[in-house]
N, C-alpha and C positions, 0 to 999 in steps of 0.2 A: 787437646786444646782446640778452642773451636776460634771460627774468623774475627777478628776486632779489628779495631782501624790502627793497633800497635803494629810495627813489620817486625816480624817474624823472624827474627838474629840469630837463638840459638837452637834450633833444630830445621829439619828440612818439612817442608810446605808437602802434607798427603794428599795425592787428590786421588780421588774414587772414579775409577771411566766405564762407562755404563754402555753397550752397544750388543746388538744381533751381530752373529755366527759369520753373517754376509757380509758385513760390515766391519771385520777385522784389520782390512786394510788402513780406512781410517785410522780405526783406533792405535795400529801401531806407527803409524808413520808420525801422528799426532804425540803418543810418548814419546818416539824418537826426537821430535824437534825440542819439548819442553823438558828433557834430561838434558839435553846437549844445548839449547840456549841458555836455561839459568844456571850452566856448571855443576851440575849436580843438586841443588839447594831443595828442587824439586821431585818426591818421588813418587810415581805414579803406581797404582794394583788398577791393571785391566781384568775386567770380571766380562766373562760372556755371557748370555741369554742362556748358557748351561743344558741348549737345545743338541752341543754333538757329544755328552758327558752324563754318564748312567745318577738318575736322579737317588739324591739321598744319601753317596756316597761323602768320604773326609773333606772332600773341599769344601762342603755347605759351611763348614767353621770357619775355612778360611774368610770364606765373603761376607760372613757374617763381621770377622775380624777386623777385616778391612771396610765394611763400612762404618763401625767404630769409629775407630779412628781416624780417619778422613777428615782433612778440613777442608776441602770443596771438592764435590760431585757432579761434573759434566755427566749429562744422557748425548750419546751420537742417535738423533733421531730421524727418521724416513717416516713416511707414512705406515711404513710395516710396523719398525721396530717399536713404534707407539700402542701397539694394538696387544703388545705382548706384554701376558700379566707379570712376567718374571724383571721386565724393565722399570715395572712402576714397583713393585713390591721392594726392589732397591732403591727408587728416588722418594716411598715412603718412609724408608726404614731413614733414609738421610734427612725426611725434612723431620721424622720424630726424634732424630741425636741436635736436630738445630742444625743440621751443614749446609750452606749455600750449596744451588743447583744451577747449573747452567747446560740451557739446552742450544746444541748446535746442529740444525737442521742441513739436511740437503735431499736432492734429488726431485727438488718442488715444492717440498714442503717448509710453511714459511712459520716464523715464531706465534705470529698470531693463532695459527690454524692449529695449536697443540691443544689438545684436551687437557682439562685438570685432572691432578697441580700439576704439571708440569708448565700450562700455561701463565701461573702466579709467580714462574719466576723471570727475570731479562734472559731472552736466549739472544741466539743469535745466526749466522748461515757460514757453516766452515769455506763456501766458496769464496764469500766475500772478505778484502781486507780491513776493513773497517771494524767487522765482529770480532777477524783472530787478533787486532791492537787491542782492541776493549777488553779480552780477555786475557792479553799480556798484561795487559796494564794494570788490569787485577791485583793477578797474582805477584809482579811485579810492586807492588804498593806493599803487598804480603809479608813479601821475605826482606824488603828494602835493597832493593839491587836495581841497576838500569834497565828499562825497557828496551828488549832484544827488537833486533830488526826481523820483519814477518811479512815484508811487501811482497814477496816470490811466493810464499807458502798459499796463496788463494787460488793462482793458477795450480800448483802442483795438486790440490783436494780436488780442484775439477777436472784434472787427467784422470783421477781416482773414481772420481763420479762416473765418466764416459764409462769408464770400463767395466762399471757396478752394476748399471743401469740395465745392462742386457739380461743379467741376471737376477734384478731384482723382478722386472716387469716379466721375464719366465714362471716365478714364484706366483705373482699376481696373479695372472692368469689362470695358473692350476688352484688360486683358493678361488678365488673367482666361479672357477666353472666345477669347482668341489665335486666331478666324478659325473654331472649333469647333462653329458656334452649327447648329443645326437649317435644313438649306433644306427650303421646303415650296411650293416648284414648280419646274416646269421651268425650264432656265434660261433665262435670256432673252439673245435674240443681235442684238450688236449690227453690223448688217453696213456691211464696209469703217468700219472705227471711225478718230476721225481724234486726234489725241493733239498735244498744245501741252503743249512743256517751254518753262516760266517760269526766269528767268534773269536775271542781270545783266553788265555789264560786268567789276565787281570778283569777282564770284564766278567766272566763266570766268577770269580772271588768276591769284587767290588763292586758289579753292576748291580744299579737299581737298589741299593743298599741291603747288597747280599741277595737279594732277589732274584736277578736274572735266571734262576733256574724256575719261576716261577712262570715267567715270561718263556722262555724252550720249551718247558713241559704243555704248555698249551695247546702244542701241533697235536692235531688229530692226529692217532694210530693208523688211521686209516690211509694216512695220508705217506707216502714211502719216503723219509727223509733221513738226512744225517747230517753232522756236526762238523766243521773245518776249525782247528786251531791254527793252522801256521800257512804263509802264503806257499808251502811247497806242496803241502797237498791240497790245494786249492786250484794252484796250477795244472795240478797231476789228473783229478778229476773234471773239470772244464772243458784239457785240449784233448782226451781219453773219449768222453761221455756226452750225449747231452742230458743237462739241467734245465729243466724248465722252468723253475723259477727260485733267486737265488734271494736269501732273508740276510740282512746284515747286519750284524747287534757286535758291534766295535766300533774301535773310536775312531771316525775320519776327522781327516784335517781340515778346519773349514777356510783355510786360508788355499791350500792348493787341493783338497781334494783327494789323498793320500790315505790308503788304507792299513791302519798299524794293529799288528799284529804284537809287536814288541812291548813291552809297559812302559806305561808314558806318565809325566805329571800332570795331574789333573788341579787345578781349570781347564788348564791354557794349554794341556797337551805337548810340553816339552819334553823330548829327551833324550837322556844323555848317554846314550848306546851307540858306540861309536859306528854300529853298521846295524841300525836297525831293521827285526822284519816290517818290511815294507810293500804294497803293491800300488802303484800310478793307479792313476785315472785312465791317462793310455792304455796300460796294459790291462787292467782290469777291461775293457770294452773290447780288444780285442781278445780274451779271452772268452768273453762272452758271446760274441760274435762266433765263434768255432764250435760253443757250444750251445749255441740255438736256443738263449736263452730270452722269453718271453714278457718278464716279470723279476724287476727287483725291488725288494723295499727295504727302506734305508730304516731301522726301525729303532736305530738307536743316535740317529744324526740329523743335523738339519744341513748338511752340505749342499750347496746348492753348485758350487764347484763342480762337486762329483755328479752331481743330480743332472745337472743340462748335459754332460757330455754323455751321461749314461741314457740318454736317451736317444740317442746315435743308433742304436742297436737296440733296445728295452722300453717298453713300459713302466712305470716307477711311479714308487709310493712310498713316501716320506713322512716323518715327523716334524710338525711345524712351529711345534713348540715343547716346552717342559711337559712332559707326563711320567705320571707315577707305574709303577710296576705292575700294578692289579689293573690299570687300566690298559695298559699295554697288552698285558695277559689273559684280558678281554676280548683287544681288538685280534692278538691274533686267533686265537680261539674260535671266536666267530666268523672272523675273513674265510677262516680258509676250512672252515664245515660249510660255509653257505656257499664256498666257490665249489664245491661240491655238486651243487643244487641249483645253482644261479648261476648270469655272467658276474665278470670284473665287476663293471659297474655295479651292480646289486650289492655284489659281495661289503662293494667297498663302505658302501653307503651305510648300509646295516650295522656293518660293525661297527663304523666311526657316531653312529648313532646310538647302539647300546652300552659301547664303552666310555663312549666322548673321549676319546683320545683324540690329540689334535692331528689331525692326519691332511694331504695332500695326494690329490692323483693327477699325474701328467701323463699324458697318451702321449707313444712314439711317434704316430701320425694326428692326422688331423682332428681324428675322430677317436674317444674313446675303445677301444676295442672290445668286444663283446665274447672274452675267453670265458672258456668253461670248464668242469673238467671231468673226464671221464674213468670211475674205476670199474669197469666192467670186471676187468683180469685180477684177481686179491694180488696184490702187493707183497712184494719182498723187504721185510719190517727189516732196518738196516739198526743196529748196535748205536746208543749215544757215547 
């Protein structure tokens, strides 16, 4: 049943919430408040940008289900999360079912300055109280119930903002300087380099829709690598060995950053294992740290959680939005023959150029770093 000016008595009001990876704080704090103000009347499906979730797998139903059904569709927008096709392709799919969209900006960006359509609808600014009453009042008209009180709730989105914002304008930056940045030395080579792709059980099954083995097999032979499924041999190999550069195609948590090894529900990555495997962000860098590790790409996540800390110790190269499997199995393909041959930055460029995967590189330090790599010595081909 879609919006009318009748309120909405005998079932619960769906609303569809639309937002980037980075931006899950919002969005949950946001269901949190309108489950708990209209007593239940209201039920909310938060869909992500689907940037830290192997593309093509069983949740595309669900979202698909859920925007269905849906009788209004907030977008949470930032200047980023505008830019990303997988946000409009749902506030498309909402304005082709007929669902109101409501867009609620922050971090500077104002309702005017939204691109179409998104712009053709009334938005608003989650910091301001004035936008989150207009859109109680809504919904409120919706279901035929009292307009809840939301005068605290403007300052509490911009404690959320302060805390976002470090992380978001990190991201910037690395699309920004897209791998472009000034090398100012030789490059540095690292010989017979030894490369750990991280992994799970569920994501070799489900990633990529059935794919991810598509995406693995792409590593050069040449290149001496091997496979981690569970955070104990992970652990075992890092504080034993060094690793120079570590690929990660599992599911992080883009709310803390959290590396699961365990199967999770996907969208939204819950679950319900009462001691899941799991590795920190913390402990992940210091692991990394002991084993001198050079190079991580996140290749299956847009974690920006995990991404700024990982650069404490690492160089990193991320996924910045939805990409399909062949493209992925592209970029790695190409990354890591031309790192062969070329520095980072070449490497990076090329491959994000012949596969167009959306990719990002953030340098540890100032300056890009100009690694290379050396296989003088033939390699000891390690078992997948």
């Amino acid at each position: 049943m879609k919006l009318s000016s009748t309120p909405k008595l005998t079932s619960k009001l769906s609303v569809f919430l639309s937002y980037r990876s980075v931006e899950a704080r919002f969005a949950d704090r946001l269901k949190q408040y309108l489950i708990h103000d209209f007593i239940g009347m209201v039920d909310v499906f938060l869909a992500s940008d689907t940037t830290s979730i192997p593309a093509g797998a069983s949740w595309h139903a669900k979202i698909l289900e859920g925007l269905h059904r849906s009788d209004l569709h907030i977008v949470i927008c930032s200047s980023f999360s505008v830019r990303c096709p997988w946000i409009h392709y749902e506030a498309g799919a909402a304005a082709a079912h007929g669902t109101p969209i409501v867009p609620l900006c922050h971090s500077g960006l104002l309702p005017h300055q939204l691109p179409v359509p998104l712009s053709e609808s009334e938005g608003g600014i989650m910091t301001d109280g004035g936008s989150l009453r207009r859109l109680y009042d809504r919904i409120a008209s919706l279901i035929g119930s009292a307009v809840p009180d939301v005068d605290e709730y403007a300052q509490q989105f911009l404690t959320l903002q302060t805390e976002l914002e470090e992380l978001i304008q990190s991201e910037h930056n690395a699309v920004e300087r897209d791998g472009k940045a000034t090398v100012d030395r030789s490059p540095e080579l690292i010989k017979n380099p030894r490369v750990v792709c991280v992994t799970s059980p569920q994501f070799r099954e489900l990633g990529y829709a059935n794919q991810l083995e598509l995406v693995l097999g792409a590593f050069p032979e040449s290149i001496r690598h091997e496979f981690v499924l569970n955070s104990g041999d992970l652990r075992r190999i890092l504080l034993d060995e060094q690793v120079d550069i570590v690929h990660i195609a599992a599911f992080v948590c883009p709310r803390g950053g959290d590396l699961y090894f365990t199967h999770v529900g996907l969208p939204l990555g819950d679950s319900d294992v009462e001691e899941p495997d799991v590795v920190s962000p913390e402990s992940l860098v210091s692991l990394l740290r002991k084993a001198n590790t050079r190079l991580v790409v996140l290749g299956a996540s847009a974690s920006l959680v995990l991404g700024a800390q990982l650069l404490a110790v690492a160089n990193v190269i991320a996924v910045r939005d939805m990409v399909s499997a062949k493209a992925m199995a592209s970029w790695v393909e190409t990354f890591y023959k031309t790192l062969l041959k070329k520095p980072l930055v070449e490497a990076f460029e090329l491959a994000t150029q012949v596969s167009q995967a959306p990719m990002w590189l953030s340098a540890q330090q100032s300056y890009v770093p100009s690694m290379k790599l050396d296989m003088s010595d033939p390699p000891v081909l390690m078992g997948r």
